[in-house]
N, C-alpha and C positions, 0 to 999 in steps of 0.2 A: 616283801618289804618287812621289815624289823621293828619289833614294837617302838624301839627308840626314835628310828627311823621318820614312823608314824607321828610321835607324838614331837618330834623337831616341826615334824609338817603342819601340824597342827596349831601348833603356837604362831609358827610364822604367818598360817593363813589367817589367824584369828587377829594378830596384830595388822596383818595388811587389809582384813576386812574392815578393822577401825578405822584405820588411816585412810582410805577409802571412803567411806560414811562419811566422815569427817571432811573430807575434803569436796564430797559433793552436797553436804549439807550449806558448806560456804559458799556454795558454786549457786546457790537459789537465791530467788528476788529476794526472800523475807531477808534473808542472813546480810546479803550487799545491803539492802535498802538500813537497816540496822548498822554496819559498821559506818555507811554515806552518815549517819546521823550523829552517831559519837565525834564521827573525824569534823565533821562541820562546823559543830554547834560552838566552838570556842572561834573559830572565825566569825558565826552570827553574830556574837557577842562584840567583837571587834567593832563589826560594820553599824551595831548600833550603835556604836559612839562618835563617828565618823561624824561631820557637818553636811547636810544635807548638799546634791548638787546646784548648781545655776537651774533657775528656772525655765530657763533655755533650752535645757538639754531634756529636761523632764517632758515640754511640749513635743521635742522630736522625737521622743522617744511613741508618744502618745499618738503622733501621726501617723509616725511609719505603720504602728502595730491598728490603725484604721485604714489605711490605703497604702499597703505597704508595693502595690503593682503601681503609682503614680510618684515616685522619686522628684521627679521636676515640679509638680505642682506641690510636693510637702518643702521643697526648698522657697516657692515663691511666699508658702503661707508663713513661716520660719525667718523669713528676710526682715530685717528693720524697714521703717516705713519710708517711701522713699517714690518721689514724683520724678517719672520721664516725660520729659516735654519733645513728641515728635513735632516740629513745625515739618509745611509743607511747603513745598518750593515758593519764596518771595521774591517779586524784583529787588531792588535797591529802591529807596525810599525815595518815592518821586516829588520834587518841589511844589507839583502844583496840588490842588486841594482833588481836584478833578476826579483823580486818577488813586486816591484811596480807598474809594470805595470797591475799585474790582482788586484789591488785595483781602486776601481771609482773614473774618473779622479779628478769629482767637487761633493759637494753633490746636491741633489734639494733643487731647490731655489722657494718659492711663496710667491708672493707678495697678502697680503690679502685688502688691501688697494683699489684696483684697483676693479672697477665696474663688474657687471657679464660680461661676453663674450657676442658679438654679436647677439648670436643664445640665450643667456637668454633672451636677451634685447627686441629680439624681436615683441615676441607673447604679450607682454604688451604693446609695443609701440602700435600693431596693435589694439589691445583689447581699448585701448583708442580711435584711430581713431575713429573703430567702433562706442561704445556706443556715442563718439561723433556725427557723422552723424545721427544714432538714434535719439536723443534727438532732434538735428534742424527738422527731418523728423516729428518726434512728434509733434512740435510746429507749425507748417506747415500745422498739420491732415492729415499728408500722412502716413495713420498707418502701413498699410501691407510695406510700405517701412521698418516703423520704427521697424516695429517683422522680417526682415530679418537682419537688423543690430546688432539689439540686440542679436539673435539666435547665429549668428557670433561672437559677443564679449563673448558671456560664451561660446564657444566653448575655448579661452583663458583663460578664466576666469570662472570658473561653480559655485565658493563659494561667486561669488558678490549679494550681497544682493541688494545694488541701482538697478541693472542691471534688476534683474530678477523681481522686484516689477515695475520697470516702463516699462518691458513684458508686465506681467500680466495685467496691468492696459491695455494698446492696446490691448490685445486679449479678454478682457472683451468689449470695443469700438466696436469692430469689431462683436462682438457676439461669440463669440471661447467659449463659457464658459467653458468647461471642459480642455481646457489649459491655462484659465485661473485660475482655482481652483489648477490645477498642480502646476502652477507659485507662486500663492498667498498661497498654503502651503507651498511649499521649503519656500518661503521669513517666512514663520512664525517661521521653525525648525529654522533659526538665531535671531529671536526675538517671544519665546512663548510667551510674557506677553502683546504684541499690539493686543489691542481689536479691532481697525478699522478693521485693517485685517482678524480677525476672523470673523469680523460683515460680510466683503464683501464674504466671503465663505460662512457663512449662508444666505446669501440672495442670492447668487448664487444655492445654491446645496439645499433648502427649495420648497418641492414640494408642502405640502398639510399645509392647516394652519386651525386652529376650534377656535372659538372664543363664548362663552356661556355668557350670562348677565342677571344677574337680576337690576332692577331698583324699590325701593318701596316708595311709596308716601305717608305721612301718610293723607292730606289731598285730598282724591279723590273723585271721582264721579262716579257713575252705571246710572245714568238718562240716558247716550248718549252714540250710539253703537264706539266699537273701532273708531278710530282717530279724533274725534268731542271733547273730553273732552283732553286737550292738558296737565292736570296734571295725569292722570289716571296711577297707576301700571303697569309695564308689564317685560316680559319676553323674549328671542331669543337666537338662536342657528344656526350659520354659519359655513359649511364647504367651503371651495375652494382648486382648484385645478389650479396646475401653469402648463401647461406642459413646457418638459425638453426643445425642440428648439425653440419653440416662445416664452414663457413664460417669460423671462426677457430676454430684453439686453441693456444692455447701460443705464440703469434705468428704460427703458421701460417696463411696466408690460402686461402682459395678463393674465387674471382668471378666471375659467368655478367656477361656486358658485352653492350652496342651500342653503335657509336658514328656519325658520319655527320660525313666531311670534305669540305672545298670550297676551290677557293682564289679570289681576288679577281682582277679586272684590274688594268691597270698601272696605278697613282698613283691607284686608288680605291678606293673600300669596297664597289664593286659586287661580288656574287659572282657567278664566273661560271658558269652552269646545263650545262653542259657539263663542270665537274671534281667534279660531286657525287660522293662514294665514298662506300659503305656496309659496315659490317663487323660482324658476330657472334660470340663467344668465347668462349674461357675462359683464366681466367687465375689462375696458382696460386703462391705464395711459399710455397716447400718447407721452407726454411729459419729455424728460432725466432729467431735472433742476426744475421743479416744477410739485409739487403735486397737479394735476390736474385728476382725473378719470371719467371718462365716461361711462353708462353700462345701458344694456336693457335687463328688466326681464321680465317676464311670473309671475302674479299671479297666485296662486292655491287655490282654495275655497277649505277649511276644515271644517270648522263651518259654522256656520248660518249664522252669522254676516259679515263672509269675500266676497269677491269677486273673479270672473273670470276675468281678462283683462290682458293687458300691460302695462308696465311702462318703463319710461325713465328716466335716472337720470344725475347731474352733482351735482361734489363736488371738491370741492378747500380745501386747509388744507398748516398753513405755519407755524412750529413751529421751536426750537431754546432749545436745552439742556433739551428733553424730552425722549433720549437713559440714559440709565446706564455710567456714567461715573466712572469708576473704576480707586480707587488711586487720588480721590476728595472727602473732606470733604463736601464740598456745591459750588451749585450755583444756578443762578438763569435761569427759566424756563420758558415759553410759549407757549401757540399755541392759532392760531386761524382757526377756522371750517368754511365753507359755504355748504350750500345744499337744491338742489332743485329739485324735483320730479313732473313729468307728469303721473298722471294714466287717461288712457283711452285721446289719444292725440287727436280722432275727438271733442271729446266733453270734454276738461280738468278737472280734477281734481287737483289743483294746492297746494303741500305745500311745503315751506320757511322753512331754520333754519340756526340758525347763532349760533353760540358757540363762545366765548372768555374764555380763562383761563391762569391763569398766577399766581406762586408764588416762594419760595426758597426750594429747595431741599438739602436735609442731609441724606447724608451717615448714617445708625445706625449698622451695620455690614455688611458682603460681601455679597454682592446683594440685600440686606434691603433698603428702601429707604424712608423716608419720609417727605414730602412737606405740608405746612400750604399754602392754596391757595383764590383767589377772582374769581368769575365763572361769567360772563354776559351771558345770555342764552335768545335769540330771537323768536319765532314759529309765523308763521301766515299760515293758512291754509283756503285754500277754495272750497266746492264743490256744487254741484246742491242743498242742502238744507241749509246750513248755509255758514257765514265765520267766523272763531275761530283765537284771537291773544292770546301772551301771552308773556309779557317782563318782565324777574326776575334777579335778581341778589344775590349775599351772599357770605360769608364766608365757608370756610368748612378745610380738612384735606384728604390730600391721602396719602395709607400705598400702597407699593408696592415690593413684593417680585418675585425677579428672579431667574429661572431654567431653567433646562433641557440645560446645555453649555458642550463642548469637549475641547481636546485640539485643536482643527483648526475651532472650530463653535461659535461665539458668543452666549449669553444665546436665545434659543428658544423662552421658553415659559415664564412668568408672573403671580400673583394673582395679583388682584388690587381690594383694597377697599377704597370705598369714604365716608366721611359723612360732609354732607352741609346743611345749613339753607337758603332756599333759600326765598328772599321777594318781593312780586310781587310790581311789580314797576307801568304797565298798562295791558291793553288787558282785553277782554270780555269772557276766557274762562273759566269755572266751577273748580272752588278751586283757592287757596290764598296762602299766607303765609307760610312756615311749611320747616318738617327737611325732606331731600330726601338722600338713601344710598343705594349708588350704590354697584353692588358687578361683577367682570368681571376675566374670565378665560378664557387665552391665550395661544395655544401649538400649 
């Protein structure tokens, strides 16, 4: 590539890295929450001047938001004051005196007016206590206090929906998983169309997950054995397994894995039977709030080319509007990758990778999705005979279709297809410039 070349690329990348920034700077709570308050505050000003409502509406308002599951009795307390006279069956008014006294002396009188009795009033007064004390316990992180209180309040209350989602959520904390999937579906049967909450039952009740990818290069190399030529083709296939009581809690992950890598020859899809690699593991995300995983595998030599050893690994990953948002036209998107691997820890084999991507995602039908995106993609790698870098960047386009969903389970599984022009920016590893299309299947 030509210095001019370079530095056309370099400008272009630098203004799309702005525009970029820029656009997901806007894309955060601080930034919405900031323009919600510019755009507002001349409407606040309005509404102060406005003449207060009927006092009327202020009471219903004040009811609903106290017993908002009792509709018919906020209307009888809300009615003007107002006497029903049920009489009870009377003869005709008999002549003689005799005969007045087996008539009833008054008829019944109910006043509808008047609030429930005592013993209505009750079991909601208490039910509020309740989830009240709940809530403080929650915010506190005294959770096992906070799941006897609540327990308590739907006892009064069993059709609350707030109630039973901010359950679910403590016995998810706590590790309870399977009363928390209890909790987090009743809360769905009053809202089937919240994908959060389906998402948090699929990632609770998701034992086994298989992930298959192909990656093709069209500019590769055969000169050097697997992971020396940092653009070469290749292929893999991972199973894991989550188990049910350690396996997740609280975000925390645990995963017993196998996977099996291969990589292709030059300019074909052939795999070549000589870089099969095999590997068994575990793999553990320590951390509730960030995607941080840790995990130590066993290689297994298949081919000629692969190896026997151990490895170690660490990966970071922080992205931002890369789920399925259903009931959005578009937004915009990112993530950014780190990864670093030790084979063979007395005597290192050391490789590096860094991934950046980021562009806008469009809705094209239900579960269709697709994103025009910018990729910055980092490698350095080095062992006992060489050291291999490689800094590339480009344009490209992801299609991504989503399956395999219930009615209590967010979507499972995914296609996903990539195609990107990716242009080497530096690094000393074998091949350059050229179109790379990914293809990945998730279930």
């Amino acid at each position: 590539m030509s210095t001019r070349a370079k530095f056309l690329l370099l400008i272009f990348l630098s203004f799309g890295a702005a525009a970029l920034s820029l656009m997901l700077f806007l894309s955060t709570d601080y930034a919405r929450n900031e323009r919600a308050y510019f755009k507002a505050y001349p409407y606040r000003e309005m509404a102060a001047r406005k003449p207060p409502q009927p006092s009327v509406t202020r009471k219903i308002i004040t009811a609903e938001i106290l017993m908002p599951e009792k509709p018919f009795i906020i209307a009888q307390i809300m009615a003007p004051q107002k006497t029903v006279i049920i009489p009870k069956k009377i003869p005709p008014k008999p002549r003689k005196k005799s005969r007045k006294k087996k008539v009833t002396a008054k008829p019944k009188i109910i006043k509808i007016t008047n609030p429930p009795t005592v013993q209505k009033k009750q079991p909601a007064k208490r039910r509020r206590q309740d989830a009240k004390l709940g809530y403080a316990a929650y915010e506190q992180q005294a959770y096992k206090t906070a799941i006897r209180y609540f327990e308590q309040a739907l006892k009064s209350s069993p059709d609350s929906r707030d109630i039973r989602l901010q359950l679910a959520y403590a016995y998810k904390i706590t590790g309870q998983n399977d009363l928390a999937v209890q909790n987090f579906k009743a809360a769905i049967d009053r809202d089937t169309q919240n994908f959060a909450l389906r998402r948090e039952v699929e990632q609770l009740e998701n034992r086994f997950e298989v992930t298959s990818y192909v990656i093709y290069r069209d500019d590769s190399s055969s000169t050097r054995q697997l992971g020396a030529d940092l653009t070469r083709s290749q292929t893999g296939l991972e199973v894991s397994y989550q188990p049910e009581n350690i396996g997740f809690r609280n975000g925390r992950k645990f995963q017993i894995y196998g996977r099996l890598l291969s990589a292709m020859e030059q300019d074909s899809l052939t795999i070549d039977p000589n870089s099969h690699q095999g590997g068994i593991g575990l793999r553990l995300k320590p951390l509730a709030n960030h995607n941080l995983v840790l995990s130590a595998e066993r290689l297994v030599k298949i081919g000629d080319f692969a190896r026997n050893d151990w490895m170690i690994r660490a990966g970071y990953s922080y992205d931002r509007g890369t789920d399925y948002q259903p009931g959005t036209a578009g937004w915009w998107s990112y993530s950014l990758y780190l990864d670093a691997a030790l084979i063979d820890p007395s005597s290192p084999d050391i490789f590096l990778t860094s991934q950046m991507t980021g562009g806008y995602s469009m809705t094209l039908a239900e579960g269709l999705v697709l994103q025009p995106r910018l990729t910055a993609l980092g490698s350095w790698q080095k062992d006992s005979f060489r050291t291999a870098s490689l800094f590339e960047a480009g344009p490209g386009v992801n299609i991504r279709y989503y399956f395999n969903e219930t009615k209590y389970e967010a979507y499972r599984g995914y296609l996903d297809l990539t195609v990107e022009y990716r242009i080497k920016l530096s690094g000393n590893s074998i091949g350059g410039s050229g179109p790379v299309v990914g293809l990945t299947v998730h279930f």
